[in-house]
LUMZATOR-227995 format. One record per residue (C-alpha): x, y, z; residue number from 1. Coordinates in Angstrom, 2 decimals, padded with zeros to 5 digits, always signed. Layout:
         u         v         w   num
         X         Y         Z   NUM
...
! end
This chain:
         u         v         w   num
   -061.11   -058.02   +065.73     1
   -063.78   -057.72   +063.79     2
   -063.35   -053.95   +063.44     3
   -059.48   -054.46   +062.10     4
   -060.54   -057.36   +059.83     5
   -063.06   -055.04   +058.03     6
   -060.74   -052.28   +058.04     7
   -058.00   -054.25   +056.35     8
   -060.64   -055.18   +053.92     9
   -061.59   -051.89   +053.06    10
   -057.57   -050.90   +052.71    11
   -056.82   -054.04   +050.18    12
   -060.14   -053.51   +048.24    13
   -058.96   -049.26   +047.96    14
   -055.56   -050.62   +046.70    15
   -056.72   -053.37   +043.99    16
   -059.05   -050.32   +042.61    17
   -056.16   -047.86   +041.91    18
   -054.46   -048.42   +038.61    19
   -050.91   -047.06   +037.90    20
   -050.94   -045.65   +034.49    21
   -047.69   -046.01   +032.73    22
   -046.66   -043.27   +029.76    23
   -043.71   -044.37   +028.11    24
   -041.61   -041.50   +026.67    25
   -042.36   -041.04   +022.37    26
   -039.86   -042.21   +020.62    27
   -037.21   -040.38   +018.76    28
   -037.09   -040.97   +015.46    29
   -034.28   -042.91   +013.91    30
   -033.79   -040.19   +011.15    31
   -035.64   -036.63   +010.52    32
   -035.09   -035.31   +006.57    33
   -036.57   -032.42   +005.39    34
   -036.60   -031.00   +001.61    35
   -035.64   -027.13   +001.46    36
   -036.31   -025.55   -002.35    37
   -033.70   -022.85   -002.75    38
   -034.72   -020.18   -005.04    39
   -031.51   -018.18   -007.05    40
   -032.78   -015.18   -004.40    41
   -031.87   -017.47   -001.56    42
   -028.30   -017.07   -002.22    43
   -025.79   -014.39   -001.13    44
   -022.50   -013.23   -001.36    45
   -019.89   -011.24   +000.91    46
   -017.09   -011.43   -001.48    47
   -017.99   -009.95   -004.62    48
   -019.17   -013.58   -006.13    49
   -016.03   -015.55   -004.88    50
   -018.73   -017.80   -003.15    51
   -022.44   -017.93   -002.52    52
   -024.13   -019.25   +000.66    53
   -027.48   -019.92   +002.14    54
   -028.67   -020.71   +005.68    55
   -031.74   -023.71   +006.46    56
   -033.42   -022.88   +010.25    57
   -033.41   -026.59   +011.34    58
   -034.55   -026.57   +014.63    59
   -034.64   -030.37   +014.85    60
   -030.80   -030.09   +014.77    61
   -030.39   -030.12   +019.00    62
   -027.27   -030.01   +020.54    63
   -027.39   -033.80   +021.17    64
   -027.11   -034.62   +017.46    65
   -024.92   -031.63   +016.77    66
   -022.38   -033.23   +019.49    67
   -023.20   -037.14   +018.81    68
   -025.28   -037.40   +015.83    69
   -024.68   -037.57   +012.28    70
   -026.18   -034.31   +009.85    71
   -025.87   -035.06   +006.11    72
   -026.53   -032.70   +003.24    73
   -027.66   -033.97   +000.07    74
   -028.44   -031.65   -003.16    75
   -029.92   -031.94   -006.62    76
   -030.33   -029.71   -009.50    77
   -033.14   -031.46   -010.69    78
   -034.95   -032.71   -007.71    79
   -034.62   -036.37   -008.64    80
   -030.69   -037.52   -008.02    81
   -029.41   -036.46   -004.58    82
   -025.46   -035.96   -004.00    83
   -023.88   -035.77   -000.80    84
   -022.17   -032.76   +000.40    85
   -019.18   -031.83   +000.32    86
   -019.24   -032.90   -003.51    87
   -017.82   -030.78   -006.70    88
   -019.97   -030.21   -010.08    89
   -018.33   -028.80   -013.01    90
   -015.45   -026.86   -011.33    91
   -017.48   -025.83   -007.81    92
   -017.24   -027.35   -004.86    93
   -020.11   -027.25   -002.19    94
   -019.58   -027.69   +001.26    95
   -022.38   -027.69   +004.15    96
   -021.75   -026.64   +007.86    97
   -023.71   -026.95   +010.77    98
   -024.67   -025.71   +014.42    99
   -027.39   -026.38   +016.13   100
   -030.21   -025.14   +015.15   101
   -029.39   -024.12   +011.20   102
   -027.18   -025.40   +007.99   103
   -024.87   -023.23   +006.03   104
   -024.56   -024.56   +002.30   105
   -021.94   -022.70   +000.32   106
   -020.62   -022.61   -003.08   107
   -017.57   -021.77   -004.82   108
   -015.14   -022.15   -007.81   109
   -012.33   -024.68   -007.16   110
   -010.01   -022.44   -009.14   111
   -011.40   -019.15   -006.49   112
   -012.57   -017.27   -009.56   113
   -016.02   -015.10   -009.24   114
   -019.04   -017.58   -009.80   115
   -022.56   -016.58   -010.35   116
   -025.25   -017.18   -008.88   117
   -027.58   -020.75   -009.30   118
   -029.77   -019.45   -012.16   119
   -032.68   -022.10   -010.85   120
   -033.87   -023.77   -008.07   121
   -031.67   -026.15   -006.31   122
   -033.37   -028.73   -003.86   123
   -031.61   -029.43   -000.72   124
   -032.28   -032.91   +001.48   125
   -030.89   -032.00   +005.19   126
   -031.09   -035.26   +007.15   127
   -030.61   -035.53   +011.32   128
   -029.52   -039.08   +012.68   129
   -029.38   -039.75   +016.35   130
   -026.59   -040.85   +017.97   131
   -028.11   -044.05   +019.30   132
   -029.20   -044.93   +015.63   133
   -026.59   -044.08   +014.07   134
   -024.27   -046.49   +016.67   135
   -026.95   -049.16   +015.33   136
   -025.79   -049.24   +011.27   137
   -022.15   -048.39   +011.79   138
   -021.29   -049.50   +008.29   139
   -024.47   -047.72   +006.31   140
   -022.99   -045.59   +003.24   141
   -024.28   -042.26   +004.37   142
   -023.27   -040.36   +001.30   143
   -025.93   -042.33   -000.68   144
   -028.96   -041.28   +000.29   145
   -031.02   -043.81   -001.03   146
   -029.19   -046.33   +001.32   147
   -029.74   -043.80   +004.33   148
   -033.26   -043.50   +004.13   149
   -034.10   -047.64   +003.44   150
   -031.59   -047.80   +006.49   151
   -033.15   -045.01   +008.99   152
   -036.78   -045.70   +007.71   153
   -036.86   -041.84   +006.12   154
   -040.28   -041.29   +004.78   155
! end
């Protein structure tokens, strides 16, 4: 008796000394937004100047917020006020597409005459929201970014 009291002893004393250590899984953020300075070089054409394009590598852009998510394109000429794409400026209209993995912005003249090519730098803001955030702020004006980033805590 003696024998199985110490033994159970020993057993519950092993078991109170083993700790279980919990890792909860990081966080996804509620937004990602990065700033992409397009250069006049950064631009090319296929069709003789009917439109320009140029692609972002966004690897943060996974199929999850591809399929579910929300991917906004914003873009200023002088780094300081930020329009949502698709949006038209003084007779072109730019457009943004998306797959995983990369953004197409394009250009072209609403009237399909030849344009030419940005003649400065033109500052894109590419923003990624998760699907679960995004479900969160169902009425948030995304094509203001100012509201989008106070809303998805952009830094």
């Amino acid at each position: 008796m003696k024998k199985l009291s110490l033994l159970l002893i020993l057993a519950l004393g092993g078991l109170s000394a083993c700790q279980r250590e919990v890792v909860q899984p990081a966080t996804p953020p509620q937004a990602y937004a990065a700033v992409y300075n397009v250069a006049p070089s950064d631009w090319s054409t296929n069709d003789n100047g009917i439109s320009y394009s140029t692609t972002f590598s966004v690897p943060e852009l996974s199929n999850a917020i591809f399929d579910h998510g929300a991917v906004i394109v914003y873009l200023s000429f002088d780094n300081n006020i930020y329009e949502a794409l698709p949006e038209v400026f003084s007779g072109i209209s730019y457009g943004a597409i998306h797959s995983p993995g990369s953004v197409t912005v394009d250009y072209h003249a609403v009237d399909g005459s030849a344009v030419s090519a940005p003649g400065g730098v033109i500052y894109a803001k590419i923003v990624l929201i998760n699907a679960q955030q995004l479900s969160l702020h169902p009425g948030v004006n995304l094509r203001d970014y100012n509201t989008v980033k106070s809303t998805f805590g952009i830094k």
